[in-house]
N, C-alpha and C positions, 0 to 999 in steps of 0.2 A: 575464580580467575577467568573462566570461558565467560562467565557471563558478559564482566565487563572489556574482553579483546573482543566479544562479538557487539559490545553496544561501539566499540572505537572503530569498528568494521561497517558496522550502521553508520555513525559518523561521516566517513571518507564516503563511504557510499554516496550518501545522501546528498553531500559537497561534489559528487563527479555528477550527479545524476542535474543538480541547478545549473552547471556549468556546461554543461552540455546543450542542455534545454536551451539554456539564454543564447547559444552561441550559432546551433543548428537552426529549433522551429523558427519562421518567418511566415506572418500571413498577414493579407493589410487590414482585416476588421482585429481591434485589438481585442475584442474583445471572446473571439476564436483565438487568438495568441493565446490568451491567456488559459482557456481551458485546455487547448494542447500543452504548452506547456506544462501545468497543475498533472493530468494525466501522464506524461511522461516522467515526471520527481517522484511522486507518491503513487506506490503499488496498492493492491487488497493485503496488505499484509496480516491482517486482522482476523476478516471472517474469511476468505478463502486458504489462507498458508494455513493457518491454526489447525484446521482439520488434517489438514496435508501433515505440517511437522506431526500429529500425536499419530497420526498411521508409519509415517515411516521412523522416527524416531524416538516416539512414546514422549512421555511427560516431559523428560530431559530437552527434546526440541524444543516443547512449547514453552519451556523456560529460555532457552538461546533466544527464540524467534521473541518474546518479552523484549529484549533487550534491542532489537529494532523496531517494533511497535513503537518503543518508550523513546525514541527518537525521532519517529514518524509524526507522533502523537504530539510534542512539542511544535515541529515544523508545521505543521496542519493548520494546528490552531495559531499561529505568526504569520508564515509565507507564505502557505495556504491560502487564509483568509482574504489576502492584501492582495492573490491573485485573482481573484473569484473578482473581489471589489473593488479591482481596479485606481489608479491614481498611486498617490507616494505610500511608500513602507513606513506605519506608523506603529513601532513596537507599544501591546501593552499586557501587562505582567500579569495583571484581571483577565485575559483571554486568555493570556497562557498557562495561569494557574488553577481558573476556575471556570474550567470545561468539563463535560461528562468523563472524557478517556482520563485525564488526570486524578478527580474527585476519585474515580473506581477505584484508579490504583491504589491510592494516599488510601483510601478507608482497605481495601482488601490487607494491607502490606501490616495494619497493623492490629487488624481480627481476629483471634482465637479462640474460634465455637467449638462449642460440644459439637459432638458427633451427633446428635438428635437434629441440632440444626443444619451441621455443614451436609448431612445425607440429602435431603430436600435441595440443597445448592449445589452439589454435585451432578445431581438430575437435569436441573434447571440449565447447567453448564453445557450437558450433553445436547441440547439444544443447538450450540452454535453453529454446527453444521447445518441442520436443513433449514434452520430459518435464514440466515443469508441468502440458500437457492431460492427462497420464496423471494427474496427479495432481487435476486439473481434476472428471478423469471418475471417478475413484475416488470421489469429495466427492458426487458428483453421483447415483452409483449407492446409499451408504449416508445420503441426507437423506430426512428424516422431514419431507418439507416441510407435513404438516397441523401439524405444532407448529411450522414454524420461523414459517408465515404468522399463527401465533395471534399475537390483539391488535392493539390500534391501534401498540404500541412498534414493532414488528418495521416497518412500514410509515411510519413516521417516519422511523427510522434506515434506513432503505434509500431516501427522499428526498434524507434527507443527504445522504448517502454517493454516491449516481449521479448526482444533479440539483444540490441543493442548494449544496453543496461544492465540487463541480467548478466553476460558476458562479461562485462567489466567487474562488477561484482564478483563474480565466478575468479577473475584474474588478482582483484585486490586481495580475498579471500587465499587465494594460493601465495600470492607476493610475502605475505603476511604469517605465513605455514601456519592457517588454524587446525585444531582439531579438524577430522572429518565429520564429529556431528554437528559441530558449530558451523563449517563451512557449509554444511547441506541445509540445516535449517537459516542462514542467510540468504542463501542464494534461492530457498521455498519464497521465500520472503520478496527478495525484490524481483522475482521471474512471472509475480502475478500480475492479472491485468489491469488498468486503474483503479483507485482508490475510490468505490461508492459514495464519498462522502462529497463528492465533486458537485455531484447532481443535488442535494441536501444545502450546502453554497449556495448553488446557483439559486434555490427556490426563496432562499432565507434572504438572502441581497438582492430579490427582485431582478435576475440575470436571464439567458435564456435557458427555460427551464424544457426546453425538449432537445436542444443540441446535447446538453451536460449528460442527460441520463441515455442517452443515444451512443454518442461516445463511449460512454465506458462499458455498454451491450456489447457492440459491437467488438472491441477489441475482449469482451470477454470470451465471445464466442472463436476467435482465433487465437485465445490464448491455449481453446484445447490442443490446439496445433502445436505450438510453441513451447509450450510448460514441461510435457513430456521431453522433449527434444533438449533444453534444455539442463535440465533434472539428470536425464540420464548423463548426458556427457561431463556434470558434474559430480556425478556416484560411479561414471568410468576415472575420473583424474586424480579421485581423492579415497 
């Protein structure tokens, strides 16, 4: 039952976070539009929350926060894409079906290994924290942050996206009276900084491939500001 009230919380989420974006960011190269926008819809929900929910909430989060990835992970590979590369929204079923984040799920959901094999993937699992920071810090090392901070857009969308958003979230979540661990592991979820897969777009559609991975350094680096700040006032409300 939590799983699927926190993927319909993912949902609305996700529907407040496009509507916002379209309505607020304004920049005249569109193609800065577009990564701000991307950036402020799609959090790290993946490799930065995942570690976060199984420390504050153990297993039981990483399965809430599932249920916003597995929403994420559709819109990604749709809206996502169609933002990165620019021109009209052209739905197709082959990108949305047979992408990495999907392929993993569909084969995970329906594997039943011996314990001789699931112990070695278990390991492998444990993983997923500090290899993101390597990736974290790679992002970190090649951002050009005097263009990523250029403009007022960059500074909206990184409101968004750390403050703004997460907050709504925070309130849909309440509106909705979830659980407290469902609400904490959504709101892990959408309070992180953009979605690394921005800059991976950008390289694969021939876009620019040093504002993208810039962008989402940058706002990573002040999401340690933000995250805590946020986080707590939602383990004070709930």
């Amino acid at each position: 039952h939590n799983f699927w009230v926190a993927l319909l919380a993912a949902l609305v989420i996700h529907g407040i976070n496009i509507l916002v974006s379209e309505l607020v960011i304004r920049d005249r190269d569109p193609m800065r539009k577009s990564f701000f926008r991307f950036s402020a819809i799609f959090s790290n929900c993946g490799f930065m929350a995942v570690p976060l929910q199984t420390a504050i909430l153990g297993s039981l989060g990483v399965f809430y926060g599932s249920a916003y990835l597995l929403v994420f992970t559709v819109l990604t590979w749709t809206l996502g894409i169609q933002l990165v590369k620019g021109g009209k929204m052209a739905f197709s079923w082959r990108t949305l079906l047979m992408n990495p984040g999907v392929i993993g799920v569909a084969i995970a959901m329906v594997l039943s290994l011996p314990e001789i094999i699931l112990s070695p993937i278990t390991y492998l699992s444990d993983m997923n924290t500090p290899l993101p920071m390597v990736v974290i810090g790679y992002q970190l090392s090649q951002a050009d942050f005097r263009r990523a901070l250029h403009g007022a857009s960059f500074w909206v969308s990184a409101a968004l996206r750390l403050v703004i958003l997460p907050l709504l979230a925070l309130g849909v979540c309440m509106l909705m009276r979830l659980d407290s661990g469902v609400t904490l592991a959504v709101v892990i979820a959408a309070s992180t900084p953009p979605a690394a897969l921005l800059g991976m777009f950008a390289a694969k559609f021939d876009r620019d491939v040093s504002l993208a991975p810039s962008l989402v350094a940058v706002q990573t680096l002040l999401s340690m500001i933000t995250m805590p700040m946020v986080l707590g006032l939602a383990k004070f409300l709930v």
